[in-house]
N, C-alpha and C positions, 0 to 999 in steps of 0.2 A: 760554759767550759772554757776554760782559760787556752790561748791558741799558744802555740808551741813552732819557733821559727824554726823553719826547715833548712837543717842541718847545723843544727845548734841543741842538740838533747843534755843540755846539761851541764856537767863539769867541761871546761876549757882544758883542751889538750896541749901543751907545749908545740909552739910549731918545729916542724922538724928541721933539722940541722942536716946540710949536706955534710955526709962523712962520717957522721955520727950513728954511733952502735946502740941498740936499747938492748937491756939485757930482758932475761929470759924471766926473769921475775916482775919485771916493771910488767912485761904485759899478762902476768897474771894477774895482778893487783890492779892493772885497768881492766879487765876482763870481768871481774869483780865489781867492780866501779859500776862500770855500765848496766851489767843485771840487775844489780841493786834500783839501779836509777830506772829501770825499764819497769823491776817490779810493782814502784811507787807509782808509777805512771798508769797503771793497769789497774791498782788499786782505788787509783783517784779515779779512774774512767766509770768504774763498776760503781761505787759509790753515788759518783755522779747519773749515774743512769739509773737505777733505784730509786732513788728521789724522784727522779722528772716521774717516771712509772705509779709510782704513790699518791702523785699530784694529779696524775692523769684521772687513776681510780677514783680522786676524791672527787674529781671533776666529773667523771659520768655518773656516778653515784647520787650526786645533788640534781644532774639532768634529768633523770630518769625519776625520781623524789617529786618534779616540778609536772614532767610528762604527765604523770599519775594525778597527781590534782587535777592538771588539765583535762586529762579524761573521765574523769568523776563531774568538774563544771560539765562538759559538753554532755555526759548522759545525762545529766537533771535537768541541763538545757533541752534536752529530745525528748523526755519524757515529759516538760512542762508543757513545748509545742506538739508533740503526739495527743495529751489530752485535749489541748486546747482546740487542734483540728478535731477530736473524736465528736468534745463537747459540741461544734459548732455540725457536723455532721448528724448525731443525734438530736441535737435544737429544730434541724430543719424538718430530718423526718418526724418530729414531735408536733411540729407549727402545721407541715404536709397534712397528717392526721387528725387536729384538733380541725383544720379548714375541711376536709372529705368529711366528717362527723356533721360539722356544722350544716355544708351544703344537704347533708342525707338527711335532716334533723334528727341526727342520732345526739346530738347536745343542744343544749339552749343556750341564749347568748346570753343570758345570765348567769349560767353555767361555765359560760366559758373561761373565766380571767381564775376563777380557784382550781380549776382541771389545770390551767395553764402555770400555776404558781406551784402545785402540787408535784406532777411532772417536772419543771424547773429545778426542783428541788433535788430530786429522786435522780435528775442527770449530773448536778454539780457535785453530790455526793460519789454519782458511782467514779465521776473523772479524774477528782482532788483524792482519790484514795493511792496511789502509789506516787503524788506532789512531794518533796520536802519543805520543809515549812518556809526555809526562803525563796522557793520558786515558786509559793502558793501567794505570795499577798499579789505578787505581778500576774499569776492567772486569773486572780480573782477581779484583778481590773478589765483583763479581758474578757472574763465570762461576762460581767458588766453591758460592753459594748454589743456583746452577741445577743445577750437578752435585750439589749433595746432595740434591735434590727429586728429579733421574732416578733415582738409584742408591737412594732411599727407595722407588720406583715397580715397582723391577726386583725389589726384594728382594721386595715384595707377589706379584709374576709368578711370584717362584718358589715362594713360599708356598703360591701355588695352585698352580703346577705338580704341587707334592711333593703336594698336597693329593686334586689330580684323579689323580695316579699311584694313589694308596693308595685311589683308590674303585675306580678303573678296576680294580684290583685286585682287590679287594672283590668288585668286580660281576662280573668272568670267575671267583673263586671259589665266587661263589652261584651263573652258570650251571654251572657241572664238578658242583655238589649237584644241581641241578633235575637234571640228565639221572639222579642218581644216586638222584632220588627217585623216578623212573619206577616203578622195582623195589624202590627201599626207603626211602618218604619216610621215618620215623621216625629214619634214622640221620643223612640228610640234614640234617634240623630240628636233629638233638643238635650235630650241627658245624656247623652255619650258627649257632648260637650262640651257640656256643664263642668263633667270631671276634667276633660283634657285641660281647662282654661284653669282647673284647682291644683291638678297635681302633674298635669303633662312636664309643663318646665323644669319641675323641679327633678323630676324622674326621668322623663326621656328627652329633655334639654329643650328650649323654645322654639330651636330651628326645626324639630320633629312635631309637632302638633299641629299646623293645619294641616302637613302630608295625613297622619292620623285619624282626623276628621273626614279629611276627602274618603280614604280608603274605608271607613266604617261606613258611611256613607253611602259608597257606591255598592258596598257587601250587602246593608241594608235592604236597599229596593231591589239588588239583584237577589236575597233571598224571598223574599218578597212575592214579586215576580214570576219567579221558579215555582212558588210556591205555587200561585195561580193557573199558572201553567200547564201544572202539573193536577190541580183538580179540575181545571176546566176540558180534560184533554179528549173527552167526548161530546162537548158541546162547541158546534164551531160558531155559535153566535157568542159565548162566552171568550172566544180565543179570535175575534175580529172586533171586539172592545179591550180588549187585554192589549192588541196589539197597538190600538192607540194611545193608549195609555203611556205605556214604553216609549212611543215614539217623541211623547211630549213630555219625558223626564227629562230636567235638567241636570239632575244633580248625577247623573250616570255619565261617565266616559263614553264616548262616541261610539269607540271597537263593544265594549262589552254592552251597548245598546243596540248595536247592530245584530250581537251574538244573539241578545235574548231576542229580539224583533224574528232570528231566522227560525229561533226552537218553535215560534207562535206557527209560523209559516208552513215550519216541516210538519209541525202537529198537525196541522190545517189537511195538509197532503198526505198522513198519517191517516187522516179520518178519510179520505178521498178513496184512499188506496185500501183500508179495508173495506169500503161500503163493494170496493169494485170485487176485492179478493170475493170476500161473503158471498157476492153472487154469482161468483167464477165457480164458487164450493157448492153452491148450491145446485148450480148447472150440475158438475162433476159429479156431486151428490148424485142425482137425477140420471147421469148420463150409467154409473156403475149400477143403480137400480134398475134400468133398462135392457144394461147386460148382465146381469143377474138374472134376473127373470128370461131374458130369452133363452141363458144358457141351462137355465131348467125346463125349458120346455125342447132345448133341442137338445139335452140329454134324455125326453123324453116320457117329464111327468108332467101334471096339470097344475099352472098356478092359479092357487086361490084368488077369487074374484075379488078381495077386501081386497086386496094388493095391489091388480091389477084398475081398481076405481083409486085407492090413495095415489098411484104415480098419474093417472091422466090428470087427478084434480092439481095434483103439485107440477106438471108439464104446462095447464094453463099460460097463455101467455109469453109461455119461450120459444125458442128457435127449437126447443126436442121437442114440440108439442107433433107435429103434423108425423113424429119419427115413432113416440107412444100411441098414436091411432093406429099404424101398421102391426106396431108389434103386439098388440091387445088384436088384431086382425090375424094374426098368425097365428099366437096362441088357439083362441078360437079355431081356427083350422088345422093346425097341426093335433089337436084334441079328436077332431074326425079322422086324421090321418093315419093316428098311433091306434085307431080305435080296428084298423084293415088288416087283415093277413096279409104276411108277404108279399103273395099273389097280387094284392089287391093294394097293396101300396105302390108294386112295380108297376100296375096297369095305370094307376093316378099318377106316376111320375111323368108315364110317357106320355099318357095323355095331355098332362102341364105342360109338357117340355114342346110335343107337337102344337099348341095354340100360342107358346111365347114365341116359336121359332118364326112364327107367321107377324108380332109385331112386338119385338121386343121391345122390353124396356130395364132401366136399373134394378128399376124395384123389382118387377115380374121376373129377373134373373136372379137377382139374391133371393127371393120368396123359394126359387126351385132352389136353388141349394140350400136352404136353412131345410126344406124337408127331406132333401138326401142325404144331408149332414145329421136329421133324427132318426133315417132309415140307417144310416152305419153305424151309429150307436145303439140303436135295435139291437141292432146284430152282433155287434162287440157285445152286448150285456145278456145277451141268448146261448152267447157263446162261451162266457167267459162264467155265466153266474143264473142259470137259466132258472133256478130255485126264484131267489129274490126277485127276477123280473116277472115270474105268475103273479109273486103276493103283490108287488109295488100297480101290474095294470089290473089287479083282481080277479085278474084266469082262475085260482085261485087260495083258499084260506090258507096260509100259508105260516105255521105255529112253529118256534125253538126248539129244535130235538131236546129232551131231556132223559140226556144219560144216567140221572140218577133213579130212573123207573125202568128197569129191562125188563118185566114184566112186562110193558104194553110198546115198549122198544119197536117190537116188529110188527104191529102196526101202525107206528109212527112212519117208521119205513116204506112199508109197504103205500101207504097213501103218498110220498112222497117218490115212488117207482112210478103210482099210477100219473101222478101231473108230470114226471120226467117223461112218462112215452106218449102224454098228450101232448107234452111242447114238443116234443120231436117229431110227432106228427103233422100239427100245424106247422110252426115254425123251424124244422130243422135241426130244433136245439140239440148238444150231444147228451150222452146219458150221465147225468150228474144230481146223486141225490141229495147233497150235501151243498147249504150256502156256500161263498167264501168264507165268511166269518167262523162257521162251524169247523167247516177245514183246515182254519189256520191253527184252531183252538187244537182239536184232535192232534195236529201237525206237532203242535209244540208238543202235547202231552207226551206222543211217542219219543221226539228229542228230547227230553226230562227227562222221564221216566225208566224205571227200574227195566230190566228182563221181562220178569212176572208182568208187571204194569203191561205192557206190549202185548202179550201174548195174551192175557186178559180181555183188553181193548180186541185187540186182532178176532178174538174167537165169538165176544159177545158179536161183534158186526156181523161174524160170517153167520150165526146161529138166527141173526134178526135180517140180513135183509135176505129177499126172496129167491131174486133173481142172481146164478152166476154171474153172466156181464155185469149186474150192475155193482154185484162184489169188486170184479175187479177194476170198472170204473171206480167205484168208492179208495182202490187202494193206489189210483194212482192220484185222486184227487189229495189224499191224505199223507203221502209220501214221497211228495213229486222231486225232495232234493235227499230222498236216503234209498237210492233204487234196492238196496239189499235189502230194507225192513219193508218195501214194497214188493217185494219177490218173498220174504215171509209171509208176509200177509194174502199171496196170490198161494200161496201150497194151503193156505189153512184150509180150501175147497179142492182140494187135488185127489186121485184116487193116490191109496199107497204106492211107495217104492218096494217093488221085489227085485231080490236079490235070487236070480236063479245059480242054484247048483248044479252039478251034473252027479253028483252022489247023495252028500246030505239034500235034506226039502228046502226048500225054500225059503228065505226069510224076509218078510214082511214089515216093513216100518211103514208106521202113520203118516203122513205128508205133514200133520198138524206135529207132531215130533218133530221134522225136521223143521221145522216150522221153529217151533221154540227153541233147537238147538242154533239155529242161527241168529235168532235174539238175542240167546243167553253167550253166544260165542261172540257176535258183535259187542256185547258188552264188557266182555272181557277182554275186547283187542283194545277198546274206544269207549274207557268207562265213562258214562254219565255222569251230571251232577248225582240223580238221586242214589246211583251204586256207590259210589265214593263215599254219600254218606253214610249206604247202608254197610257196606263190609268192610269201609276206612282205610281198602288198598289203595284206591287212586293211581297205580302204576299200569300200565298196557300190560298184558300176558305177556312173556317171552316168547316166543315160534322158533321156528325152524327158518333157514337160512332162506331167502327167497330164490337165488339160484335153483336152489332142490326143490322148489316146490313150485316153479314155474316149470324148469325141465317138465318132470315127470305127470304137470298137469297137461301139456302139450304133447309128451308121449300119450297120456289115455282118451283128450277128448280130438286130437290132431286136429284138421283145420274144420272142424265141425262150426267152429265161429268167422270164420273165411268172409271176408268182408263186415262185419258187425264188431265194432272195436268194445262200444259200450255191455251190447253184451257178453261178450268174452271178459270184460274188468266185471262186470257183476258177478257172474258166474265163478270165477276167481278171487273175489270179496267173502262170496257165500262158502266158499269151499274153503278158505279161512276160517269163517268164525264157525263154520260144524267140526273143524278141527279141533280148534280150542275147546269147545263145549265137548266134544269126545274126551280130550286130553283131561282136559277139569272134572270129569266124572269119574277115572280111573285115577286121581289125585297128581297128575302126570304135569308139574308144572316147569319143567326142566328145559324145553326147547328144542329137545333133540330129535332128531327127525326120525320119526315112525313112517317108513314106505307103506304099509298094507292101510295103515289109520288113513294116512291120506288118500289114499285109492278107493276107500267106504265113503269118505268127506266127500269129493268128489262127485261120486255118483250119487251120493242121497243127495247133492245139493243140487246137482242139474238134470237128476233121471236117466245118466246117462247116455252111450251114443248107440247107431245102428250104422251099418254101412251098408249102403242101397248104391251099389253099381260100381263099388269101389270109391264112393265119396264118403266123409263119415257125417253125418246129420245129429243132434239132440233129437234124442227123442220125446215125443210127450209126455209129459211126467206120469208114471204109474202106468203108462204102457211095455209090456214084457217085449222082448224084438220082434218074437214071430209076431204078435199082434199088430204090432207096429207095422211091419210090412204088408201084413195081409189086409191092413186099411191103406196102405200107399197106396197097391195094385190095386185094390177096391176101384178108389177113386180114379184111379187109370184109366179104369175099364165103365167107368159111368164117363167121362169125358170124353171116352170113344165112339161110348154109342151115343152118348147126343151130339156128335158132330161140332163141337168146341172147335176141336183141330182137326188139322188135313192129316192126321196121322195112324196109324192102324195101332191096333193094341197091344201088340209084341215091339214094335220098334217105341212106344211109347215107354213100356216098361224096361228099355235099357239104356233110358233116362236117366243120368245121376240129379240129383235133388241137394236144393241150397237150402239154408235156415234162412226165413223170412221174419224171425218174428218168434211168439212163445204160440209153437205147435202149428205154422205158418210153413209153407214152402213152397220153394220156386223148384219149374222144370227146365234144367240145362239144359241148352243147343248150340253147339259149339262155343263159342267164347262169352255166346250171350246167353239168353232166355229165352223160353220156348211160349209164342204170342200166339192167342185165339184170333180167330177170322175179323174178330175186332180192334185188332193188334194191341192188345193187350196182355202183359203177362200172364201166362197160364198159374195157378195160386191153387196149392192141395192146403183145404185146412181142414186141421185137426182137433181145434183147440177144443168141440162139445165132447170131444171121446176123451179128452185128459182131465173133465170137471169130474167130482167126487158128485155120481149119481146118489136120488132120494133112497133112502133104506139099507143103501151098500154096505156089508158086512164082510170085517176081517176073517181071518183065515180061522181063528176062534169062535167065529159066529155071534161076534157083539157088534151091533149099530156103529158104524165110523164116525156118524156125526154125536153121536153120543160120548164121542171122545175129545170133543172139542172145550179147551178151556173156555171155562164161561166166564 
């Protein structure tokens, strides 16, 4: 743009003239002048700036024409180097894969170079698919360089293939020698050498092969060796040749010739140390055979004499020998011993006891105890099972009850009452008709077993055996951890429960009734397996609150249980389940408390009370009150006149009376008990007047035992 001097715009002004006038026209006509000139000036400005503007736009228009080429090279430049890194990425994991194939022999290396060209193939195609054709001749030189770097990579793969083949080789033909050095390392060794000296060098390089040879070598005879070792390991003449053997190999390292020299040795001491255990075991043997046998003859039976001649002949010679002479000595004599009444074993203990005390000795002191120690197991076994100890010393024949015959039941029984009152005779024993074994048997039946079952059981005993006592012996033998199904089992011989009126007559229940009512009530509080399965309720009866039925059972029997806990819970168990069995008969299964129900449960279940002097006492079962009393006083008046006590017969009879027991009682004297001249408690019993006498007849005149379930 052309520059324009400052203050010079143009036409040249006349200078001006002091004094001089311009008229009023001239400066329109210069006013004129100048606009004009100003306009052209503006015009050329604008001209001028459009131009350079047009020159500009053609300038960036050609830049940005040149940019866009350049970004078209640069992406086919990125896409060439994108495939070219993809290509060389997938080459590798291709080359990865042919090599992991080869190592697995999942290809062959014949195989290999056409999988390899194949693939090769299948990758240059998938990477040259988005190349332009001028960016593909210069990948194609690169892909070039990348396949000769895989296929230099492949060829190394196989190098070691072939390499690991010829050891692998190598190493299964030095195991096929080691097994064949078992039996003859020397020829082993000549051919395991043979190979190292053909293919060691070229395989596992020259500097590896004599190490190779040592080491096969010394594996060699140390299998060898081991072997021997190992079959001679019971024979110590074999394993003190063996051990020189070892000593005088050369071709074994020092340490692992010492090693095998110690296994010869510890075998040696292997053998020492069981010869020693073996006769430690034997002794032991011997010594438990010893206490075996004594401990059956000081529980009290006879060991067979084959027994007794095998331990003396196998004691020969040892230190237990002079120990099995005593105790074949004692057997022997404790055999006289077991053969004495009580009486008669007490008079030989003292007798023993008064000639050792005169010169003791060890032995003559254990000899008295091992026969005291068979006199208190006498006596545990008389006491606890007096059945099985007739048959075991042949007092006598002593056969299985068999409850599947009640036909001759009762005199199975009966013969087994008469050996219970001859052992209780001779020996003290108590009254038990019933082994253990049978007892446990029965025991379970009644825990199993249904209601019916129970009552069943319960009624054929009481119909077979003879004697009341021994009933109720039998019922405690049989029920010793369910006192309630034992207290059923004791009414099935009871007289009835009467219920006296004082208007209506009287009414009479069976004892054998109450009897099943508290079977059948126990079952219902505390159902069995076999009720569960028979009626599928499985739930406890519902009752009444225990509150109400503790009160009100404390209101009617008051402290008639005073001192006696267990029987107050029995008596209170019983008086539960005739409730229930009352309730279940009138269909009454609701819970709710019946006062009068319970006040009949009650007294059928315990025969209710009497009060003698203002104490309240149980009465005998099936005794009415005045009866009851009138056997109290009875017996008052018989201990009076035989001189028991220093007491006269009226102050005796204002006596209050304790429960002792079932139909047992004690006589009050002030805070204690009223003691005979023997100072012994004075004891009213009652219990033959509360057994259900032979032929007794209800009130309808039908046999009471004829009403016993069979």
């Amino acid at each position: 743009m052309a520059q324009i001097r400052l203050g010079d715009f143009g036409n040249r002004i006349a200078p001006a003239q002091r004094g001089a006038r311009v008229s009023q026209a001239a400066f329109v006509t210069a006013d004129t002048q100048q606009a004009s000139a100003m306009q052209q000036t503006a015009q050329a400005m604008v001209s001028r700036e459009q131009a350079e503007q047009e020159a500009e736009a053609k300038a960036a228009a050609a830049k940005e024409v040149r940019e866009a080429e350049q970004r078209q090279k640069d992406l086919l430049r990125a896409k060439s180097v994108e495939a070219y890194a993809g290509f060389n990425a997938d080459l590798d994991e291709f080359t990865d894969t042919l090599s992991s194939r080869l190592a697995a022999k999942e290809i062959t290396r014949d195989a290999l170079p056409a999988e390899f060209d194949k693939g090769l193939a299948e990758l240059k195609k998938k990477r040259s698919a988005d190349v332009d054709p001028d960016s593909l001749a210069m990948l194609s030189a690169h892909f070039v360089t990348a396949e000769r770097g895989a296929r230099n990579r492949l060829r190394k793969v196989v190098d070691v293939d072939v390499k690991n083949e010829r050891i692998a080789s190598i190493n299964t033909t030095g195991e096929e020698l080691q097994r064949l050095a078992v039996k003859d390392p020397a020829k082993a060794i000549s051919q395991w050498n043979t190979i190292m000296d053909a293919e060691g060098p070229g395989v596992l390089g020259a500097d590896k092969v004599a190490g190779q040879k040592q080491a096969f070598a010394e594996r060699a005879w140390s299998t060898h060796f081991t072997e021997r070792i190992t079959a001679a390991r019971n024979d110590g003449r074999a394993l003190s040749q063996l051990e020189r053997e070892i000593a005088g190999n050369e071709a074994l390292d020092p340490d692992k010739r010492n090693i095998l020299v110690g296994r010869v040795v510890g075998q040696r001491e292997v053998l020492a140390s069981r010869a020693e255990r073996a006769e430690r075991s034997r002794i032991a043997t011997l010594e438990r055979q010893v206490t075996s046998l004594n401990n059956i003859t000081l529980q009290g039976y006879d060991v067979p004499a084959e027994q007794l001649m095998a331990v003396q002949q196998a004691a020969k010679g040892t230190p237990l020998e002079p120990q099995v002479r005593q105790m074949v000595a004692f057997s022997n004599e404790s055999a006289r011993f077991r053969a004495l009444p009580p009486q008669g074993q007490e008079a030989y203990l003292n007798d023993l006891e008064s000639k050792i005390r005169k010169q003791p000795t060890p032995e003559t002191i254990q000899f008295l105890d091992k026969l005291r120690g068979i006199a208190k197991n006498q006596q545990e076994l008389v006491r606890n099972d007096p059945i099985s100890f007739a048959g075991q010393r042949g007092l006598a024949e002593v056969k299985p009850l068999d409850f599947s015959q009640p036909a001759t039941l009762k005199d199975q029984l009966l013969t087994r009452l008469t050996v219970s009152e001859g052992l209780r005779k001779q020996y003290g024993a108590p009254l038990k008709l019933l082994t253990t074994e049978e007892a446990k048997s029965l025991s379970d039946f009644l825990r199993r077993g249904t209601a019916d079952d129970k009552t069943q059981l319960l009624g054929a005993l009481k119909s077979a055996i003879p004697s009341a006592g021994a009933y109720q012996a039998t019922m405690q033998q049989i029920a010793p951890d369910s006192p309630v199904t034992a207290w059923a089992g004791a009414l099935m011989n009871r007289r009835p429960y009467v219920q006296e009126n004082l208007v209506r007559a009287d009414v009479e229940t069976a004892a054998a009734k109450t009897a099943q009512m508290i079977l059948r009530g126990e079952a219902l509080l505390n159902p069995p397996t076999a009720d569960k399965k028979q009626d599928g309720r499985g739930k406890a009866m519902a009752m009444p609150k225990d509150k109400d039925l503790v009160a009100d059972f404390e209101s009617i029997m008051g402290d008639a249980y005073r001192g006696r806990a267990d029987a107050h819970n029995i008596a209170m168990q019983s008086a539960r389940a005739v409730y229930a069995a009352m309730s279940a008969e009138v269909g009454d299964y609701s819970g709710e408390y019946n006062s009068s129900r319970w006040r009949q449960a009650v007294e059928l279940s315990t025969g209710g009370v009497a009060d003698i002097n203002g104490a309240k006492v149980v009465r005998p079962y099936g005794m009415r009150e005045g009866e009851f009393k009138d056997a109290v006083f009875s017996e008052i008046g018989r201990l009076s006149a035989a001189g028991r006590v220093g007491l006269t017969k009226p102050m005796l009879s204002r006596l209050q009376l304790e429960g002792a027991g079932d139909a047992k009682y004690l006589l009050k004297s002030g805070t204690g008990y009223l003691l005979d001249k023997a100072g012994q408690p004075v004891m009213i019993d009652l219990s033959a007047k509360s057994v259900l006498p032979e032929g007794f007849k209800d009130n309808a005149g039908a046999p009471v035992s004829e009403q016993i379930p069979r």
